[in-house]
C-alpha positions in Angstrom: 0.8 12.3 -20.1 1.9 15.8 -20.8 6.1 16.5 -21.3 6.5 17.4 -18.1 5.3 14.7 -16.7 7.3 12.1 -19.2 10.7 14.1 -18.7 10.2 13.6 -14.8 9.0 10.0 -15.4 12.6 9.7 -17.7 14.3 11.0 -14.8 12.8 8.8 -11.8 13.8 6.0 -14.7 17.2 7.7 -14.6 17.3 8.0 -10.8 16.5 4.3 -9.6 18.6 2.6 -13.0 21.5 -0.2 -12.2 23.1 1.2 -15.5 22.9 4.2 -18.0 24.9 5.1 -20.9 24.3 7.7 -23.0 25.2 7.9 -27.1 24.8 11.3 -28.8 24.7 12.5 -32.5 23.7 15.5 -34.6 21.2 14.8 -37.3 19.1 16.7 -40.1 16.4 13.8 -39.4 13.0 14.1 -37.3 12.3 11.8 -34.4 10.2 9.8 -36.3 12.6 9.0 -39.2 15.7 8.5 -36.1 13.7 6.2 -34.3 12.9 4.3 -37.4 16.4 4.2 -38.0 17.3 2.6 -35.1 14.8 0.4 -34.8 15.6 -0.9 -38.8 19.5 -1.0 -38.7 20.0 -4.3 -38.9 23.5 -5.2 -40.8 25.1 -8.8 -40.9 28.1 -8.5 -37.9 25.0 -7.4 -35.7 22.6 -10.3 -36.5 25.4 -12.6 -35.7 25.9 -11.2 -32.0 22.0 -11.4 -31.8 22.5 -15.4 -32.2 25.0 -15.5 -30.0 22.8 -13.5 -27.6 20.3 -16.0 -28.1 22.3 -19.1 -27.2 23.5 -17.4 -24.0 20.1 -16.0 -23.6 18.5 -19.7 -24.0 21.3 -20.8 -21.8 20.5 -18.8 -18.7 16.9 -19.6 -19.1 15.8 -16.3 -20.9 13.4 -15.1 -23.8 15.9 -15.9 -26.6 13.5 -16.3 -29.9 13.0 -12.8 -31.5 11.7 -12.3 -34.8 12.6 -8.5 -36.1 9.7 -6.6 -37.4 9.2 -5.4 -40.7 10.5 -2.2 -41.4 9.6 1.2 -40.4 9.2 4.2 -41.7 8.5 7.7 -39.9 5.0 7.5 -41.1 4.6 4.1 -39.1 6.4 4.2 -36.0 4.4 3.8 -32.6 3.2 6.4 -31.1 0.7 5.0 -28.5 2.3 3.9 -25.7 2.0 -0.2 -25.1 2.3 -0.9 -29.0 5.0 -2.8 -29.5 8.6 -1.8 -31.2 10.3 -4.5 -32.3 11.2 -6.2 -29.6 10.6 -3.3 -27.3 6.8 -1.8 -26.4 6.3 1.8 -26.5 6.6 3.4 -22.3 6.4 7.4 -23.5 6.0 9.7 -26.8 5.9 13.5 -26.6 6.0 14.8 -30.3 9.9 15.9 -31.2 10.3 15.9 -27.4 10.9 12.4 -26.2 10.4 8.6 -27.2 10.9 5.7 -24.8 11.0 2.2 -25.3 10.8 -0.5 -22.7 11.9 -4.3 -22.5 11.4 -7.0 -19.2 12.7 -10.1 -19.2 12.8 -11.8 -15.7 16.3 -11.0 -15.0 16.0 -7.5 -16.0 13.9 -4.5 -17.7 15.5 -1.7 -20.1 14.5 1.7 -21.6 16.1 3.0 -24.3 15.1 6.6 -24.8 15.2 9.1 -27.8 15.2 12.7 -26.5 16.2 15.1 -29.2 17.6 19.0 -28.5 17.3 21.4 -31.1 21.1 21.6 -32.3 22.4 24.8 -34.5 21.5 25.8 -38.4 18.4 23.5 -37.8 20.3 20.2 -36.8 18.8 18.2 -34.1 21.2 17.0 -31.3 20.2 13.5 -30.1 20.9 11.8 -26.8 20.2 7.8 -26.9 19.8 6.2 -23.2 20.0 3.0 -22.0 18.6 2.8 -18.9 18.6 -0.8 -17.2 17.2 -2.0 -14.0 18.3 -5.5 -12.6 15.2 -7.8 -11.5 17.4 -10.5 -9.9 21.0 -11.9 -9.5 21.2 -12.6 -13.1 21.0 -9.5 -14.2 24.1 -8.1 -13.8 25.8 -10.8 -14.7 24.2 -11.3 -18.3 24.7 -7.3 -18.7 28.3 -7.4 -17.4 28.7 -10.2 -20.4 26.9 -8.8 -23.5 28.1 -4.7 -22.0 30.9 -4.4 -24.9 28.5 -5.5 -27.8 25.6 -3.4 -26.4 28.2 -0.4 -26.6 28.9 -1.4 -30.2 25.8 -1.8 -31.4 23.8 1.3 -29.6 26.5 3.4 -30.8 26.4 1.8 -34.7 22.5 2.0 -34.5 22.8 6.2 -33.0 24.8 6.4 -36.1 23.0 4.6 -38.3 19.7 6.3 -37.2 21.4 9.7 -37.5 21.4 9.3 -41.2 18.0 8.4 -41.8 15.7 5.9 -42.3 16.0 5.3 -45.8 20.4 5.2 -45.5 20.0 2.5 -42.9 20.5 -1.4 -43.8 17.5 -3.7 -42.9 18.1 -7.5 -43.1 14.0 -8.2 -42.3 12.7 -6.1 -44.8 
């Protein structure tokens, strides 16, 4: 899939989404070493809203048992779409231009995209989306209730991320 097409896939995404939110930070890192980042940031407070996710999760019938992969590095992040991400599988990858991960569950599927903007003096301005789509009438409902943490979290992880791979806590590695 060339860029074109992937940015116009990310905005069709974009266009038919139940939620977005959108977390931005500078960086001196490469996509590679920002995705790793996020995908490896793993500190104690989160691990323990991931449990409690779980029990509501199991609760209301969800997937609830995730095991965190090992860590990344920029050398071995996905890059062909349908390999899995941690919890996520790979949707899109345009070199330095876009990365876009994908989770379904049966009461709803998310994307959470990387698209990086050259920033000045060689920084690199990222924009983190989560894009969510509801499947049923559970969907909402189980967003609405873990919303606040997922703000907390994505915005810890874009800043996490932002200070590369090596900076960033990882609890499974």
């Amino acid at each position: 899939m060339q860029h074109a097409e992937m940015m116009e896939s990310l905005r069709s995404l974009l266009e038919s989404a139940d939620h977005v939110d959108v977390k931005t930070v500078t960086s001196s890192v490469d996509m590679k070493s920002f995705v790793a980042g996020l995908i490896n940031w793993r500190p104690a407070w989160a691990r323990v809203l991931f449990r409690i996710r779980n029990i509501f999760a199991k609760w209301c019938g969800l997937e609830y048992d995730f095991q965190p992969s090992p860590k990344l590095t920029a050398e071995t992040v996905p890059t062909t779409p349908g390999d899995p991400v941690d919890f996520f599988e790979l949707h899109a990858y345009s070199p330095e231009r876009l990365y876009v991960m994908f989770a379904s569950d049966k009461h709803l599927d998310a994307y959470l995209a990387v698209v990086p903007e050259p920033g000045s003096e060689g920084l690199v301005n990222y924009s983190v989306y989560t894009i969510v789509m509801y499947n049923n009438r559970l969907g909402p409902i189980y967003f609405n209730v873990i919303r606040p943490f997922h703000h907390l979290i994505v915005q810890a992880m874009v800043q996490a991320a932002a200070k590369g791979v090596e900076e960033v806590p990882c609890a499974a590695c």
